[in-house]
C-alpha positions, -999 to 999 in steps of 0.1 A, spaced: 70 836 491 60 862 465 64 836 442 38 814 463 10 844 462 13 847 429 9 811 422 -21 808 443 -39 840 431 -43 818 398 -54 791 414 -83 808 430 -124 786 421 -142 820 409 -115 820 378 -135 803 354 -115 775 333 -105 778 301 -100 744 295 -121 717 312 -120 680 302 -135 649 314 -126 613 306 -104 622 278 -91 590 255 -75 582 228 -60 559 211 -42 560 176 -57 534 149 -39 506 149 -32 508 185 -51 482 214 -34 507 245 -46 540 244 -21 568 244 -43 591 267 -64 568 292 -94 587 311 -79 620 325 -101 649 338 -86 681 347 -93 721 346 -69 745 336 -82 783 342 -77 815 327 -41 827 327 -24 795 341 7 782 331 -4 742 334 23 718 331 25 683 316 52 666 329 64 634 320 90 611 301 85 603 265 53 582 250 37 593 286 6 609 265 18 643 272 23 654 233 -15 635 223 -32 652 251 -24 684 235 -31 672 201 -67 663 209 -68 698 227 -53 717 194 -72 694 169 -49 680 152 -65 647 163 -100 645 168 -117 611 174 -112 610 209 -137 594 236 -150 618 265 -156 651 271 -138 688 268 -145 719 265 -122 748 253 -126 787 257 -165 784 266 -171 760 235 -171 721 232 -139 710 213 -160 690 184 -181 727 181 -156 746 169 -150 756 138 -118 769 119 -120 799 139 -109 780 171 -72 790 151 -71 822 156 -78 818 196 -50 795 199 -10 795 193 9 761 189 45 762 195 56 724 182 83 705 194 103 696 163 105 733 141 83 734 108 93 762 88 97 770 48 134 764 48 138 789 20 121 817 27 137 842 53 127 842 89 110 876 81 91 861 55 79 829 71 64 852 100 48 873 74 32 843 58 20 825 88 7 863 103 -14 859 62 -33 827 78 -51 849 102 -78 873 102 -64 898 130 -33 915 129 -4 901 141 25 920 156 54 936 138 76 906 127 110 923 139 98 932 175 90 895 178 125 886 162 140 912 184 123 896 211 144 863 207 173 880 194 167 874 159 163 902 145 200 906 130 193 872 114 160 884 100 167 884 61 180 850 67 169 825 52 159 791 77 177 767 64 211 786 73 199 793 109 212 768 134 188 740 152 186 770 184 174 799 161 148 774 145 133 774 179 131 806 188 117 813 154 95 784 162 83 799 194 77 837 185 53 822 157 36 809 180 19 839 196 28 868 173 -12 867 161 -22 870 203 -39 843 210 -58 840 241 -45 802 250 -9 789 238 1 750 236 39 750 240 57 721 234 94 717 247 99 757 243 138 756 257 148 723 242 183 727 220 184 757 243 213 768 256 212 783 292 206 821 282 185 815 250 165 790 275 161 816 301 149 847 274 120 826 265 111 815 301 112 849 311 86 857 277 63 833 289 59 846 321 54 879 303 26 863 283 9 851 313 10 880 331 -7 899 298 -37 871 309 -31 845 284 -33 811 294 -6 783 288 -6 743 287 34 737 285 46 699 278 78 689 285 98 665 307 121 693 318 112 693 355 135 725 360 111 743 334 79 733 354 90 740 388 100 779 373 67 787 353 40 763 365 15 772 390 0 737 387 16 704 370 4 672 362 25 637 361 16 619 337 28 579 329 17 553 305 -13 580 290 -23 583 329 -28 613 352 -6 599 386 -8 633 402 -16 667 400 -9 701 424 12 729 422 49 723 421 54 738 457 31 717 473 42 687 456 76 697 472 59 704 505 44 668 508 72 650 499 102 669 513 122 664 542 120 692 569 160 685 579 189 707 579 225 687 572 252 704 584 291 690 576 319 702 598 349 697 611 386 693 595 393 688 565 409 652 571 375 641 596 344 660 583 314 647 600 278 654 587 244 655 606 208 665 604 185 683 625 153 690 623 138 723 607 114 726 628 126 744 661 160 745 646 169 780 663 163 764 699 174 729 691 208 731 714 225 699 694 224 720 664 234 751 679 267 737 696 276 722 667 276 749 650 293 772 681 322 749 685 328 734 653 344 743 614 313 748 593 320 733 562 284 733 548 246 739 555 217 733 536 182 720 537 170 690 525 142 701 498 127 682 473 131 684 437 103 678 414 120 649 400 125 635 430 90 641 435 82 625 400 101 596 408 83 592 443 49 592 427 59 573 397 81 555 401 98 562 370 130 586 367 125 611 342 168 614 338 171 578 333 152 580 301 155 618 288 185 637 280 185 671 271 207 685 241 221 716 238 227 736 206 235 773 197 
């Protein structure tokens, strides 16, 4: 429920947005079918906004447009008070970009690639081992890159991304070739960084990662927006309000549902489970990819797979 609050705090109209775009497109040269077709959206001031989808959905473009890497687009945004095409180098130091695939000098030292990327910006950046220690990398800090294992580049990847404290981060896949408690330090950072204010556009087609950090995500297929809401009301609408319950011996279990709603005065359910051997309860909530799928139509597990690496 806190959860819920929190969510909706940041979703509140008088928080004005840092990123608003209108009839975004693009398409790559070469290319008849544009890669991102005509989306509109918001995303305010410390929101974690979610792009969810499976791979050549237009998820990694739309945040290339909005980090300028590519920049003959069609339509309209706006980013941190200031039209995209009026920005000037400066719009750099207001943003961090943490990319999907690791780019760091393979022989310099993790120390020393922070230290050189910190050189590209006018502020100060923080102390390179707190960030390290941060990700657990700091006993690996006078190591050079190309030793460190596919994991550590990430983690390196993603501390470079903010150690300059920029007010809006793009992350891209932050916990893939994660494994579980390396994935769950640097979910637990990001919710750090957007409770310091900052605001966060996170792309991935990890559905487990959006329904943790997001308080809004968008589904996005073939370049398309086919929904967007927060992740609990996307589980709200398309739910089921049941309760299956299994009993009985071990040899004959029987399973039924019963309806949420009024479940503590519904008299079916409660001789059931008066006269019977529970085996099992639980509610029938959807997940998000079950949700995707819904809208969609497309299964996100039928054409992702998620590696795992030290």
């Amino acid at each position: 429920m806190l959860h819920a609050v929190q969510r909706q705090s940041r979703l509140d109209k008088d928080v004005q947005p840092v990123i608003s775009v209108e009839s975004l497109t693009y398409t790559y040269p070469g290319q008849r079918t544009p890669a991102v077709d005509n989306v509109s959206f918001e995303i305010r001031e410390g929101e974690i906004f979610g792009l969810l989808g499976p791979s050549g959905a237009g998820k990694t473009t739309t945040q290339r447009v909005l980090t300028r890497q590519q920049r003959n687009f069609i339509g309209r945004a706006q980013v941190l008070g200031k039209a995209l095409t009026e920005w000037g180098p400066e719009y750099f130091e207001e943003i961090g970009v943490g990319f999907e695939l690791p780019n760091h000098y393979l022989k310099f030292t993790a120390v020393e690639n922070l230290k050189f990327f910190a050189s590209l910006y006018s502020r100060k950046s923080r102390d390179p081992m707190e960030v390290l220690a941060m990700v657990g990398l700091d006993g690996d800090a006078k190591k050079k890159v190309d030793e460190f294992s596919k994991g550590m580049r990430m983690r390196l990847n993603f501390i470079r991304a903010f150690q300059h404290d920029p007010k809006l981060l793009f992350l891209d896949e932050p916990t893939a070739g994660l494994d579980p408690v390396n994935a769950r330090n640097i979910k637990t950072i990001i919710k750090q960084l957007r409770d310091q204010g900052k605001t966060i556009v996170l792309t991935t087609h990890n559905m487990y990662d959006v329904d943790e950090l997001c308080d809004r995500v968008c589904f996005m297929v073939a370049g398309r927006f086919a929904a967007l809401d927060s992740p609990d009301a996307f589980k709200a609408k398309f739910g089921r309000r049941v309760v299956t319950v299994s009993y009985g011996p071990k040899d004959h279990v029987r399973s039924e549902e019963f309806e949420l709603d009024g479940l503590g005065t519904n008299e079916s359910f409660l001789e059931v489970i008066r006269t019977n051997e529970i085996r099992k309860i639980h509610s029938q909530e959807a997940t998000l990819d079950q949700v995707f799928a819904d809208v969609t139509g497309v299964k996100l597990g039928e054409v992702e797979c998620v590696h795992l690496a030290s």
